[in-house]
C-alpha positions in Angstrom: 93.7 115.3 74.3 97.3 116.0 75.7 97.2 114.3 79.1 99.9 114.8 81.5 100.3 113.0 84.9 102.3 113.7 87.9 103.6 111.4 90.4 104.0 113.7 93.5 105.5 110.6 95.9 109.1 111.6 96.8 109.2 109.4 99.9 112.1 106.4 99.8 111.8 104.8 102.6 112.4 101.6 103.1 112.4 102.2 99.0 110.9 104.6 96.3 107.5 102.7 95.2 106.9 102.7 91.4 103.4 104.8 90.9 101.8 101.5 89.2 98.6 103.2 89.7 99.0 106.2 87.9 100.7 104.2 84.9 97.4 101.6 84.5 95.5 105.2 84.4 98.1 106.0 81.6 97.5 102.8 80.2 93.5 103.5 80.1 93.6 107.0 78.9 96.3 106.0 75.8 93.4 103.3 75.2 91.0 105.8 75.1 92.7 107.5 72.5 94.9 110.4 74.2 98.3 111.4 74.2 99.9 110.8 77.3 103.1 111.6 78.9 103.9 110.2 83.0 106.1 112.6 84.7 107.5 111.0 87.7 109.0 113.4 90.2 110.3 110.5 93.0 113.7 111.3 91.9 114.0 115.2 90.8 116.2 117.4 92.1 114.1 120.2 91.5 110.2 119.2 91.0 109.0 122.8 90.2 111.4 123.8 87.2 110.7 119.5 86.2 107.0 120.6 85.8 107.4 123.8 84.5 109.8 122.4 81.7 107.4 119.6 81.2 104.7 121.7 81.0 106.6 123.9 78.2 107.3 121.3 76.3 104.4 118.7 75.9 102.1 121.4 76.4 98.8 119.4 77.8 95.2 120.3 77.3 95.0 118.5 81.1 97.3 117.5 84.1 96.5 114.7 86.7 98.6 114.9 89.6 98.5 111.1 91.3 99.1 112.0 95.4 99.6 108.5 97.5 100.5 109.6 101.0 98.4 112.0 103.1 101.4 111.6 106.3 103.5 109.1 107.1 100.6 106.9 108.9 102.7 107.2 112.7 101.2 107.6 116.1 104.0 108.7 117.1 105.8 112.1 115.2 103.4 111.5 111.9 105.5 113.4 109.3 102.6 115.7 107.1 103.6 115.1 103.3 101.0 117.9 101.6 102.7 120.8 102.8 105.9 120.0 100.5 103.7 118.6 97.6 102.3 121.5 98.2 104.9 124.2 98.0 107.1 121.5 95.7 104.9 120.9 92.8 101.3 122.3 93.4 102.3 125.6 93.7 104.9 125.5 90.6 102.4 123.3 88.2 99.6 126.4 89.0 102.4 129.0 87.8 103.1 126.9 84.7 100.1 125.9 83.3 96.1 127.2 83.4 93.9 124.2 82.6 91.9 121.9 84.2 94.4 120.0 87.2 92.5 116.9 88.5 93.8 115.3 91.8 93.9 111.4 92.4 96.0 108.6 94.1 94.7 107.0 97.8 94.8 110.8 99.5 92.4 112.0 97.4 90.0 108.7 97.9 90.1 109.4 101.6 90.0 113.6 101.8 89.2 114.3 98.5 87.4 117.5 99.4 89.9 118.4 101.8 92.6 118.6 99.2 90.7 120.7 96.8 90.4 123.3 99.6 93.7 122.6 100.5 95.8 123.0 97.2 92.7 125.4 96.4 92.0 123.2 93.2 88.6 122.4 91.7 88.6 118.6 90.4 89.8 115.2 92.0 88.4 112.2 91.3 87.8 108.6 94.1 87.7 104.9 93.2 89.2 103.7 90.1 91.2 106.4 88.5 91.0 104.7 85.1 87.5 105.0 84.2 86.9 108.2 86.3 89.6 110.1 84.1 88.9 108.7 80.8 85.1 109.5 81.5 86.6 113.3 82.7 88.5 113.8 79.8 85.9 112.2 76.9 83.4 115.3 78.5 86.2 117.5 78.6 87.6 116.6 75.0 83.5 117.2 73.8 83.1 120.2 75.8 80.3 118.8 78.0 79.8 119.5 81.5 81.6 116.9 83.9 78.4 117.3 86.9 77.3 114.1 88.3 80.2 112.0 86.9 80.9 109.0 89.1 83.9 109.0 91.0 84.3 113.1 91.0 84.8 115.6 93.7 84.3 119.3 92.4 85.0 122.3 93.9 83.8 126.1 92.7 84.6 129.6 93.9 85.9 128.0 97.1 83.3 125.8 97.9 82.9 122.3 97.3 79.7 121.6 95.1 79.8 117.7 94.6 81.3 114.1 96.1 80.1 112.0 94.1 80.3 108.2 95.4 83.7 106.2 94.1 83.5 104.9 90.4 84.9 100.9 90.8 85.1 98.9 87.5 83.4 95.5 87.7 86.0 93.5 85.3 89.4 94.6 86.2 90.7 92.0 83.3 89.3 94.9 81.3 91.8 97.4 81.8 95.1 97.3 79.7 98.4 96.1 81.7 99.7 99.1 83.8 103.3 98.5 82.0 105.1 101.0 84.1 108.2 100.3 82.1 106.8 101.9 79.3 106.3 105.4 81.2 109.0 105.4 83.9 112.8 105.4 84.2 113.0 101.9 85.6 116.6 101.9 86.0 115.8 104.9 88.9 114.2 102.1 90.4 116.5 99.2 90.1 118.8 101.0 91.7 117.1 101.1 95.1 115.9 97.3 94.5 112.2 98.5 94.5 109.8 95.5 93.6 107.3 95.7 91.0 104.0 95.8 92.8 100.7 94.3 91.7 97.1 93.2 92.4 95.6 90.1 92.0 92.0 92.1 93.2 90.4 95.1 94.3 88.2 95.6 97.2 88.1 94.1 101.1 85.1 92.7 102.6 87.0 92.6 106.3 86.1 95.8 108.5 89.7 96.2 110.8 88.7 99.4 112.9 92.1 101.7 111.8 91.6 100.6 107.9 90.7 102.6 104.6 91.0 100.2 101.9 86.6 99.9 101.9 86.6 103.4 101.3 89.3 103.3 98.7 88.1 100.1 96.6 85.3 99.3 97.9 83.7 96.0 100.0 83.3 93.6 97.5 86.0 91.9 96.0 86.6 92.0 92.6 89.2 89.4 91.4 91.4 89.6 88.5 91.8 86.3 86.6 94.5 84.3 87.6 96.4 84.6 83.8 96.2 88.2 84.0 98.4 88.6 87.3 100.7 86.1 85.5 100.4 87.7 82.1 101.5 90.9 83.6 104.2 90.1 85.8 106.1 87.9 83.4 105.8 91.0 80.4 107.2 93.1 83.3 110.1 90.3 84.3 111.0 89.6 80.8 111.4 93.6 80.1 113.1 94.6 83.0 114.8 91.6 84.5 113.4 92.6 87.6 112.5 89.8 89.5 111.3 90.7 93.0 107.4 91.3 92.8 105.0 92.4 95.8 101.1 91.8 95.8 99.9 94.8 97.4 96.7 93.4 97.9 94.7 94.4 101.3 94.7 90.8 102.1 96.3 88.6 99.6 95.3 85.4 101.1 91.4 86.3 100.9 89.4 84.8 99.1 91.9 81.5 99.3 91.0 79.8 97.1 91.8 83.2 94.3 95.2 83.5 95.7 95.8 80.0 95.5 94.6 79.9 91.9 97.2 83.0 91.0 100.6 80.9 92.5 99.6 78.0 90.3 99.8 80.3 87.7 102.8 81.9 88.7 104.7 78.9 89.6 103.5 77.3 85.6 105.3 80.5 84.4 108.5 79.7 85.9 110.1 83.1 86.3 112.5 82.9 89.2 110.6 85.4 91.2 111.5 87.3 94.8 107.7 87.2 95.9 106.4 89.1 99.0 102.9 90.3 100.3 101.6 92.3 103.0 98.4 91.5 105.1 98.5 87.9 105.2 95.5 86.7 107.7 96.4 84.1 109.8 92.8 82.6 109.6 93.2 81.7 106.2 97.2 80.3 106.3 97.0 76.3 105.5 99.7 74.2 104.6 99.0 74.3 101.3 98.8 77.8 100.5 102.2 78.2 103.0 103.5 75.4 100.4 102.4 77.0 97.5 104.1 80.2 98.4 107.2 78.2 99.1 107.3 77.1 95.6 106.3 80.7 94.1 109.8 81.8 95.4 108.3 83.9 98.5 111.2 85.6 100.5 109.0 87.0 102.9 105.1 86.7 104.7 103.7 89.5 106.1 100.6 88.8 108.7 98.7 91.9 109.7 97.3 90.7 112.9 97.8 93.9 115.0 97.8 92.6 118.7 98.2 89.0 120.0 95.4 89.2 122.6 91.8 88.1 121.7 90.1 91.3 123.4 92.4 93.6 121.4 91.7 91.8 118.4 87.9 91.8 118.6 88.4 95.8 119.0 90.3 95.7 115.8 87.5 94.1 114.6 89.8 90.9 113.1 87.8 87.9 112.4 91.3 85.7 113.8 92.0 85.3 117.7 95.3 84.1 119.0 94.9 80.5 118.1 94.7 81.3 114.9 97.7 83.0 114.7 99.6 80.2 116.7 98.1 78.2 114.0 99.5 80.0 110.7 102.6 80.5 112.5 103.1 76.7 113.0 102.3 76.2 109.4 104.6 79.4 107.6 107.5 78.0 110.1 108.0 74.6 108.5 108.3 76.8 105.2 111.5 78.7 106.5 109.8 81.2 104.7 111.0 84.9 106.5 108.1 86.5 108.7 107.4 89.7 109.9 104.2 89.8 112.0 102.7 93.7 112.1 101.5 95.1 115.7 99.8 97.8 116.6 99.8 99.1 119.9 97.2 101.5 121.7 93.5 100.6 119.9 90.7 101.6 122.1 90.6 99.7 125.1 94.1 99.3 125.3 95.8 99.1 128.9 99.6 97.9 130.1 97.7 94.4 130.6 96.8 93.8 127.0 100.5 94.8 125.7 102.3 93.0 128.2 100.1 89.9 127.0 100.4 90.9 123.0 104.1 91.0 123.4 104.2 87.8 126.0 102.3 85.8 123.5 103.9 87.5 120.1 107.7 86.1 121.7 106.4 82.5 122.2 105.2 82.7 118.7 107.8 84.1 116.9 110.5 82.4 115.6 114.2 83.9 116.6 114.8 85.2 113.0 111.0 86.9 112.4 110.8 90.3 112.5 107.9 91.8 115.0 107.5 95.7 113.9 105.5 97.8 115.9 103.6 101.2 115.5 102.5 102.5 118.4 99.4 104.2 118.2 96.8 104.4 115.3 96.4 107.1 113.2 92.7 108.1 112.4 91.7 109.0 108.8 88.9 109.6 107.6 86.4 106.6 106.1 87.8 104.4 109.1 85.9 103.2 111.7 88.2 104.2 114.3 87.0 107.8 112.7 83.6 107.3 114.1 85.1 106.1 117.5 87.2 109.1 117.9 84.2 111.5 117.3 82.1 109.8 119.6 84.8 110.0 122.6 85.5 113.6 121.5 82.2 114.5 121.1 83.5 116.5 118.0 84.9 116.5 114.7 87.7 117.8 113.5 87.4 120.9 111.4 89.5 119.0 108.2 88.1 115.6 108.6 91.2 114.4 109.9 93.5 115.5 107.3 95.8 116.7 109.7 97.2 113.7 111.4 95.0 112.7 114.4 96.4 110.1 117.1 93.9 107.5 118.9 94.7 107.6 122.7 93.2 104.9 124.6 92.1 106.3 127.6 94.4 107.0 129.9 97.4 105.9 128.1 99.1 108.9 126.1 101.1 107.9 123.5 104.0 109.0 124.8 102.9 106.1 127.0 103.0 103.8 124.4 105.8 104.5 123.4 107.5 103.9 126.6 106.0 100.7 127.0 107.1 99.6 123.6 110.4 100.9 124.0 111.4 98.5 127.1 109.8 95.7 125.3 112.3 96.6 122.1 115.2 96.7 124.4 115.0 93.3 125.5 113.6 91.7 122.5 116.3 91.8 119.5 113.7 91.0 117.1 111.5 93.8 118.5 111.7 96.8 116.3 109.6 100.2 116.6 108.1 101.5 113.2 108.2 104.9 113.7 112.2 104.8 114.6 113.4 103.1 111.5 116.7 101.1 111.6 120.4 101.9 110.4 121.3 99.2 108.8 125.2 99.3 108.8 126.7 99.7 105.5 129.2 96.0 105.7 125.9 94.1 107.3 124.2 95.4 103.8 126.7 94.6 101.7 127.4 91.0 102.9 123.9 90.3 103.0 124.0 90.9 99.6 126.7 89.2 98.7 126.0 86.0 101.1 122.3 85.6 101.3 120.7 87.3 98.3 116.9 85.5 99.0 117.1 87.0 102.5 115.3 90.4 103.4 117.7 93.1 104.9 115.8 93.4 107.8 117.1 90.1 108.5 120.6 92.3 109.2 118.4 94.2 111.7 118.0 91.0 113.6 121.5 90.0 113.2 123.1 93.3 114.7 120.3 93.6 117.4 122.0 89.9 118.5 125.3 90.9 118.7 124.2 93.6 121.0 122.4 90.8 123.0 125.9 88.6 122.8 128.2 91.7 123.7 125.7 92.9 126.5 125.3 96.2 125.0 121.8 95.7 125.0 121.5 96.5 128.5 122.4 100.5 128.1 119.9 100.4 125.8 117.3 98.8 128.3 118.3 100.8 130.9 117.4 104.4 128.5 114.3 102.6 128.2 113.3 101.4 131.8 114.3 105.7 132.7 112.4 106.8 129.7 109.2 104.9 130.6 109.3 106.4 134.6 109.6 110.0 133.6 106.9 109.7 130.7 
């Protein structure tokens, strides 16, 4: 079969992310025997005459349209992304071409029902999109029907006939390398220094109360061999020259010993890399992991510990308290190793107490040069248990399963609340900084941060211009907007 798939993420902020995911399906279907073409819209000008001239021209027997971001995950002003893929490329791909159209990426493994009816398409498929589709096209291909396939949401004459439960493969050393330099423009890319992104495993056997990564990959882990990751990244390195890499694991640093195991083999490889993860769990940071990382090349650690106050974290569900955290931080801090430690404020039972504690505790912790970015408020989707929470309080559900972007509100504390709070504690704190306002970076901090200290994150500039503002006293306007903001809210 002719197989053509769509990458419908045009969001570039803080960069464009390469749509690894939708390449490795690529990767399995090519495998499998099918002619495949990956038409990435991140960077078009005009995604609807893209499609329809791709369309024209390679002609496929079936389009899978790869969809990563259902909103952009705020409490505060969440931006909805489906309208404009949507109208963008939804719309046009329907005008241009008549067969089977199979939705897939993370927003359809949350509300994969909710986007048939929404895009008013019949197919999407949950789990592992690279056995789900090759299985969907082999029964397509033989004209068989595709009912009771694992991994498949299906949708007729409006109504939506069968979920079937997520299709995860075993043996991820099975599937062939993603190679997204084989199906994308990586120079696009390079441009906006976007890191390759990989995963060492699949899976999260940790339950955090606002998460969907269960629901996505499932609760087990399933580990990829140590010489794979490496395998990978170095015939990525070697064919790009792209040296800045990001494990996009849930939690890299679970199990420990795995992710121990893959910097050995990184480091053996010697490849120079730019290395950076999200989720880190303070729980499982030792000194020998925090050294290990040191040698990888890390340029940044990201811990995911959400509040600094043991209540709040046992109604995150985190399986770390506050001592633990101290803990990891004493450990990553002898790396020099820069950190950015993720908070998120307004969980259910949330009151001024706990944040004025969190951020209390978070400032004794934190070095002078780590990054603390905060979200205020959680966003419910659907498949977290935060979900269940929400309907309980409510005594309802929402009519789309929350595919419209829901906010938590803890009690009596609205998020405009929150945000208030959040905004006098960013006003004093110059390495405070509010996820949901984004930060201009000016143009000369970028450029001789570039030029100066190439191993250093940008956001480090953040810091750097929130001190002057400390040094010249202009911090104090902005304190003062805050204190007013917070009394009339």
């Amino acid at each position: 079969m002719r197989i053509l798939l769509i990458n419908t993420n045009r969001h570039k902020v803080p960069f464009p992310v390469m749509p690894i995911g939708l390449c490795s399906v690529a990767a399995s279907l090519e495998a499998a025997g099918h002619q495949v073409r990956v038409l990435d819209l991140c960077f078009s000008l005009a995604p609807g005459r893209t499609i329809a001239a791709a369309v024209s021209s390679f002609s496929p027997d079936m389009v899978g349209v790869g969809i990563r971001n259902i909103d952009t995950a705020n409490g505060v002003r969440p931006a909805f992304m489906l309208d404009k893929v949507k109208e963008d490329m939804l719309l046009p791909l329907k005008r241009a071409f008549a067969g089977p159209i199979v939705l897939g990426g993370a927003a359809a493994g949350i509300n994969g029902p909710e986007l048939l009816s929404y895009f008013d398409c019949e197919y999407a498929v949950q789990g592992d999109g690279e056995s789900a589709m090759a299985a969907f096209a082999r029964r397509m291909q033989a004209g068989q029907s595709t009912s009771g396939l694992p991994g498949l949401v299906m949708r007729r004459n409006g109504v939506v006939t069968e979920v079937n439960a997520p299709d995860f493969v075993d043996n991820l050393d099975s599937l062939p390398a993603a190679r997204p330099q084989k199906y994308l423009d990586i120079g696009l890319y390079k441009l906006y220094n976007t890191p390759f992104s990989i995963q060492t495993k699949r899976g999260c056997a940790l339950a955090c109360t606002y998460c969907t990564y269960n629901r996505l990959e499932g609760r087990a882990y399933r580990l990829r061999s140590p010489a794979a990751v490496a395998d990978e990244i170095e015939d990525f390195v070697k064919a790009t020259n792209i040296r800045t890499v990001e494990i996009v694991d849930s939690t890299f640093n679970v199990p420990l010993g795995h992710a121990k195991a893959v910097l050995r083999e990184v480091i053996s490889r010697k490849l120079n890399l730019r290395l950076l993860t999200m989720g880190l769990n303070p729980r499982f940071m030792d000194s020998e992991l925090a050294g290990l990382m040191q040698k990888a090349g890390f340029i940044e650690a990201c811990f995911s510990i959400e509040a600094m106050n043991d209540p709040m974290l046992k109604s995150l569900a985190k399986n770390f308290t506050v001592d633990d955290i101290r803990a990891a931080a004493a450990v990553i801090h002898k790396t020099r190793i820069p950190v950015i430690w993720y908070l998120i404020i307004g969980a259910p039972g949330e009151t001024t107490e706990t944040i004025r504690e969190t951020f209390s505790n978070i400032s004794r912790t934190a070095s002078m040069l780590d990054l603390v970015s905060i979200a205020v408020g959680i966003r419910v989707y659907n498949g977290a248990p935060i979900a269940d929470t929400w309907k309980a309080e409510q005594k309802r559900s929402p009519d789309d399963n929350f595919l419209q972007p829901v906010a938590y509100q803890p009690g009596s504390l609205t998020i405009k609340k929150l945000k208030a709070l959040v905004s006098v504690a960013a006003a004093w704190n110059h390495n405070f900084f509010m996820f949901d306002e984004g930060a201009l970076i000016l143009l000369p901090v970028r450029l001789i941060m570039g030029a100066l200290f190439p191993r250093q994150p940008l956001w480090r500039g953040y810091i750097a211009m929130r001190m002057l503002e400390k040094i010249s006293g202009t911090f104090l306007v902005r304190a003062l907007v805050a204190r007013v903001y917070r009394r009339f809210v």
